[in-house]
PLY file of the C-alpha trace (Angstrom):
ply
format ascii 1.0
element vertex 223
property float x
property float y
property float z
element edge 222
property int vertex1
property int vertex2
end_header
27.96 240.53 46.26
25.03 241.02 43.58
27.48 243.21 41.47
30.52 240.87 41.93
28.29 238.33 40.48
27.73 239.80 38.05
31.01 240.60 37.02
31.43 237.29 37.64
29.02 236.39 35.13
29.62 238.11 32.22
33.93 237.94 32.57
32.97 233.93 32.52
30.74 233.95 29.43
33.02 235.98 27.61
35.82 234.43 27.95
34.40 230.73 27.31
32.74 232.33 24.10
36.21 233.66 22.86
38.08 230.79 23.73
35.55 228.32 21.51
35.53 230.77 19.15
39.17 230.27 18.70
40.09 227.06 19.82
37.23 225.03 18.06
38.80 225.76 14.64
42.65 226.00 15.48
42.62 222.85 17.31
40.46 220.91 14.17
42.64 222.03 11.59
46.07 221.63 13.73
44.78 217.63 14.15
42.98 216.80 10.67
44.95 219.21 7.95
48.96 218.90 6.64
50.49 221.88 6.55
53.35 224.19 6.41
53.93 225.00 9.67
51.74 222.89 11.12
54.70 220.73 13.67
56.22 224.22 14.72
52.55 225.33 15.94
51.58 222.44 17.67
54.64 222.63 19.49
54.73 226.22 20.44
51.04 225.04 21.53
52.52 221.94 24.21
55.09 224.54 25.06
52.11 226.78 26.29
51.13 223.93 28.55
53.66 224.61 31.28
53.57 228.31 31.53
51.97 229.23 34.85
49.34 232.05 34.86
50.98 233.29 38.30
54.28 234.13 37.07
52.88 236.38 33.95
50.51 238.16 35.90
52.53 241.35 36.91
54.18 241.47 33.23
50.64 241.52 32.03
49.82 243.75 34.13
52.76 246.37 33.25
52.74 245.84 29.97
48.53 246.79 30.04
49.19 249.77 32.41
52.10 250.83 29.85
49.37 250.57 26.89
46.66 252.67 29.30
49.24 255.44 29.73
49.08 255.84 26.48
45.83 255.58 25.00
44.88 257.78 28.56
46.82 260.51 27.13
44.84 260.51 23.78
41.09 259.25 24.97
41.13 260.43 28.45
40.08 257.67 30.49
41.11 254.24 30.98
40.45 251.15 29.06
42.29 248.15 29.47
42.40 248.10 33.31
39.51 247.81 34.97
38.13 246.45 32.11
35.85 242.94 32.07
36.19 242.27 28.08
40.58 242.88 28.56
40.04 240.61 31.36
37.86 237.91 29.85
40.38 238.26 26.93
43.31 237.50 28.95
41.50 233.84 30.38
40.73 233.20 27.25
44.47 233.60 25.93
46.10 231.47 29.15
43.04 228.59 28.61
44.17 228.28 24.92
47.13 225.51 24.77
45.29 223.57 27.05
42.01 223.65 25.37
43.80 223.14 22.19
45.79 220.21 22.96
42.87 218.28 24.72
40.14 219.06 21.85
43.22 218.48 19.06
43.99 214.78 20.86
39.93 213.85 20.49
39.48 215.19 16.66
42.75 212.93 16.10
40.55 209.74 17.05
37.63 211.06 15.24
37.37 208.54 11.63
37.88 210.19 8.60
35.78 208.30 6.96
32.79 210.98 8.30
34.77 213.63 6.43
35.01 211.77 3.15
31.13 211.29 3.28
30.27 214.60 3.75
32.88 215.88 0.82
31.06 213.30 -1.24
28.06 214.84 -0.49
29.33 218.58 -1.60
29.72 219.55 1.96
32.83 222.07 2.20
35.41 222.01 4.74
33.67 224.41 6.87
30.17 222.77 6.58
31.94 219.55 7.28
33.47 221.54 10.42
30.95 222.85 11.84
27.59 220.34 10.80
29.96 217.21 11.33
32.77 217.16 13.33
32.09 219.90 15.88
29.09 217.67 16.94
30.61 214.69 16.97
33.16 216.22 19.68
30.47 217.37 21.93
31.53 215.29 24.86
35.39 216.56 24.49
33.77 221.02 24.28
31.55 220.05 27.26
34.27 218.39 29.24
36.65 221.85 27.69
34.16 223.93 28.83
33.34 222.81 32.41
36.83 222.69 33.34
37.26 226.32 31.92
34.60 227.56 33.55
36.19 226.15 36.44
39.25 227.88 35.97
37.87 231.58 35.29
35.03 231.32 37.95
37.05 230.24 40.72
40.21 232.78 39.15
42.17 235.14 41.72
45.60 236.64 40.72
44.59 238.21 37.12
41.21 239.33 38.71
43.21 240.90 41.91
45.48 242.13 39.47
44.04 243.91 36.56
40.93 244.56 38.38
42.22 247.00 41.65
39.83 249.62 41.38
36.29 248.28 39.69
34.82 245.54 38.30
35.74 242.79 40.44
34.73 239.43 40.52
33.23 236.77 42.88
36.66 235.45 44.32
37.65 239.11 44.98
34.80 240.05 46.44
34.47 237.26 48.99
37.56 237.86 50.21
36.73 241.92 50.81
33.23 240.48 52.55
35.58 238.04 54.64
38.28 241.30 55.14
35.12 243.80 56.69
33.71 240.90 58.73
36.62 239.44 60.34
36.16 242.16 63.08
32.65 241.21 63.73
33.39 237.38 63.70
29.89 237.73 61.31
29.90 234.46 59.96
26.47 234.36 58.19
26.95 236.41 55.74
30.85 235.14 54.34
28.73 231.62 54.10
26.33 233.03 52.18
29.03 234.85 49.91
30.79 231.27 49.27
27.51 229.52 48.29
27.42 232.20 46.10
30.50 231.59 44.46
29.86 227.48 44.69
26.16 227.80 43.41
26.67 228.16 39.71
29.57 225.63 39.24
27.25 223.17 41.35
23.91 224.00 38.84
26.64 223.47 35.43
27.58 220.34 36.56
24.14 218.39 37.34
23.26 220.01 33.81
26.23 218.72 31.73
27.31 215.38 34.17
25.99 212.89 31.90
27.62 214.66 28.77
30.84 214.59 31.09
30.55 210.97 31.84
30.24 210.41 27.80
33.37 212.63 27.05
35.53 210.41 30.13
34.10 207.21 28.71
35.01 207.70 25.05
37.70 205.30 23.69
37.14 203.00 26.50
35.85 200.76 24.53
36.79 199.44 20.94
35.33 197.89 18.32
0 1
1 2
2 3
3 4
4 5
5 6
6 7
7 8
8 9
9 10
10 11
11 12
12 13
13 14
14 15
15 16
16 17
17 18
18 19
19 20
20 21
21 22
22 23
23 24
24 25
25 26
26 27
27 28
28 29
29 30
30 31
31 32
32 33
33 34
34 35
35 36
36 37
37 38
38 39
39 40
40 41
41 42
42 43
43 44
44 45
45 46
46 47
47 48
48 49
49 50
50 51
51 52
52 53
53 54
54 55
55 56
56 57
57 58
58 59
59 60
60 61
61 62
62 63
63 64
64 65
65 66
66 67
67 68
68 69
69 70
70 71
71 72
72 73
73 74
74 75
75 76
76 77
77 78
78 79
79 80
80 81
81 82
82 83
83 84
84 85
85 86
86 87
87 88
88 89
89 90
90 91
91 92
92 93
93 94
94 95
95 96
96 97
97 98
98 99
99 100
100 101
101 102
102 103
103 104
104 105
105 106
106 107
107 108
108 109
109 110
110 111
111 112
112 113
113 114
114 115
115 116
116 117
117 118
118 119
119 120
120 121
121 122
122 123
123 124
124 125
125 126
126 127
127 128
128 129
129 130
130 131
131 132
132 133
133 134
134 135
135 136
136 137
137 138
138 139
139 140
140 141
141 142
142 143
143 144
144 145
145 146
146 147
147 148
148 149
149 150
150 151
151 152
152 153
153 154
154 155
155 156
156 157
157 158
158 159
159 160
160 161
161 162
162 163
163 164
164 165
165 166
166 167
167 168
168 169
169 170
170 171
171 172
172 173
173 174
174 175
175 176
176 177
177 178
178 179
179 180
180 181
181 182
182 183
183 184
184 185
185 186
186 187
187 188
188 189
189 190
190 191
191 192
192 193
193 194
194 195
195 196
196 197
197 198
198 199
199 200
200 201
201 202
202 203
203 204
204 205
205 206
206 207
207 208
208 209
209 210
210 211
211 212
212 213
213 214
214 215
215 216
216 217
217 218
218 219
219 220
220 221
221 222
């Protein structure tokens, strides 16, 4: 269980850190900039919102197998399958019209009179980004990222899928602990593997509950 923790782990942070990385700045300049372009994305974004990760899971899969055939005939060895960075990249990608269109609906409400001060101040639009308006939507990218993490800890069907041979996660490995001891009726030690798997969503959300109660409460109130 130590190694599907920390599999666990790492597929988790990696995937939260790609989605921000991408999602922070698509979903602020989708909301607060006019441009070419800019209707046809957001809607291709909403559109996003109702495909289910379930149903693309086998044509990921092929279409990753298909690529590992492939490179395996010119490297030698596999490396999309199997692989916790192709995996993390693939949460990532299925968490991004959600995360989007949540963080895109808060910097909408955001004034723009915070923007104007900082350009009068010489601030560019990326200082203004990133030392104005990312802070300023730090209840919305907590709330973002507890419900992600949410979503890729607790994660099944990609991990089952693209991960049969190595590499597997928590919510894999549980279920092989409860497979071998189902024979033995052992229940000890599948308890102990599902406070594993509860433990670190339980310690994330007494850290960032008050910053969640901020990001539910804002708008509440006007004026």
């Amino acid at each position: 269980m130590g190694e599907y923790l920390l599999n666990s782990v790492l597929v988790t942070a990696m995937a939260l850190l790609i989605l921000l990385l991408v999602a922070l700045p698509a979903s602020y300049a989708l909301s607060r900039f006019e441009f070419r372009g800019n209707r046809l994305i957001n809607s291709i974004v909403k559109a996003g919102l109702f495909i289910n990760v379930s149903y693309i899971a086998v044509p990921i899969f092929l279409m990753l197998l298909d690529w590992d055939t492939g490179l395996k005939a010119m490297l030698g060895n596999d490396l999309l399958l199997n692989n916790r960075f192709m995996l993390a990249l693939i949460y990532a990608s299925t968490a991004l019209p959600f995360t989007i269109y949540l963080l895109s609906s808060y910097f909408k409400t955001l004034p723009a009179d915070f923007e104007e001060a900082a350009s009068i101040d010489g601030a560019g639009y990326y200082r203004t980004m990133f030392s104005v308006m990312f802070p300023m939507a730090a209840p919305s990218i907590v709330i973002v990222i507890l419900f992600n993490f949410l979503l890729f800890w607790n994660e099944y069907i990609l991990a089952l899928t693209l991960m049969p041979a190595s590499n597997q996660t928590l919510p894999v490995g549980l279920l092989n602990l409860m497979a071998a001891e189902r024979s033995a009726v052992n229940y000890g030690p599948m308890y102990a593997g599902m406070v594993i798997v509860m433990l670190p969503t339980l310690i994330l959300y007494i850290m960032v509950q008050k910053r969640l109660t901020q990001g539910m409460t804002v708008g509440g109130v006007k004026g």
